[in-house]
C-alpha positions as CSV (number, residue, x, y, z in Angstrom):
1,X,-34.1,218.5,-13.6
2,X,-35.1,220.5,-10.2
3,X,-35.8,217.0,-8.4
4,X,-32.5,216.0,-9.3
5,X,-30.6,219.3,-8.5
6,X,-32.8,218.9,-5.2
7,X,-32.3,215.4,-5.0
8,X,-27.6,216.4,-5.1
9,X,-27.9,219.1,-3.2
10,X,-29.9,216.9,-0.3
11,X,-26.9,214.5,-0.3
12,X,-24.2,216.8,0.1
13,X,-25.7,218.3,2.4
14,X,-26.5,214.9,4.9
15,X,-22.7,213.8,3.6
16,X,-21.5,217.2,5.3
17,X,-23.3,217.1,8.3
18,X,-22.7,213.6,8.9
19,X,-18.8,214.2,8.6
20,X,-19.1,217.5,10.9
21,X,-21.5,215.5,13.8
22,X,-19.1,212.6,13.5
23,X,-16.1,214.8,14.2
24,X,-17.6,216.4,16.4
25,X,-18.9,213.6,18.5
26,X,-15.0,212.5,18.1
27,X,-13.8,215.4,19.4
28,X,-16.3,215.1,22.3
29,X,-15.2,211.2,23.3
30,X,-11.6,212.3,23.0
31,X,-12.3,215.2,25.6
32,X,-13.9,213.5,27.6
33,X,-12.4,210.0,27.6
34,X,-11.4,209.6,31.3
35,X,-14.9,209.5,31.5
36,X,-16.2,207.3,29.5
37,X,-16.3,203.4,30.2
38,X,-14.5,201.6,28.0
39,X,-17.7,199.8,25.9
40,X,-17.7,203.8,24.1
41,X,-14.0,203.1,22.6
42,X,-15.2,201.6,19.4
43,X,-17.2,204.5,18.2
44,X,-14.4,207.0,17.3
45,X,-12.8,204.1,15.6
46,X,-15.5,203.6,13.5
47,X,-15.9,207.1,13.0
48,X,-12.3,207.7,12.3
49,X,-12.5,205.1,9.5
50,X,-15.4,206.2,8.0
């Protein structure tokens, strides 16, 4: 029952990090987009989706 408690509370945690890194690696391309080439423009789309 622990390993499982352990097991939920691992995932939620990755599933909220992952959701606050991709934002805020969205919010980063977004700023700095003049700067970017154009082979980067993909990844906030597939962020955005997911």
């Amino acid at each position: 029952m622990y390993l499982l408690d352990l097991n939920l509370l691992f995932f939620v945690y990755f599933k909220q990090s992952f959701y606050y890194m991709s934002l805020l690696v969205f919010f980063l391309i977004t700023s700095n987009l003049s700067f970017l080439p154009f082979s980067y423009f993909p990844l906030p789309i597939s962020f955005q989706i997911s």
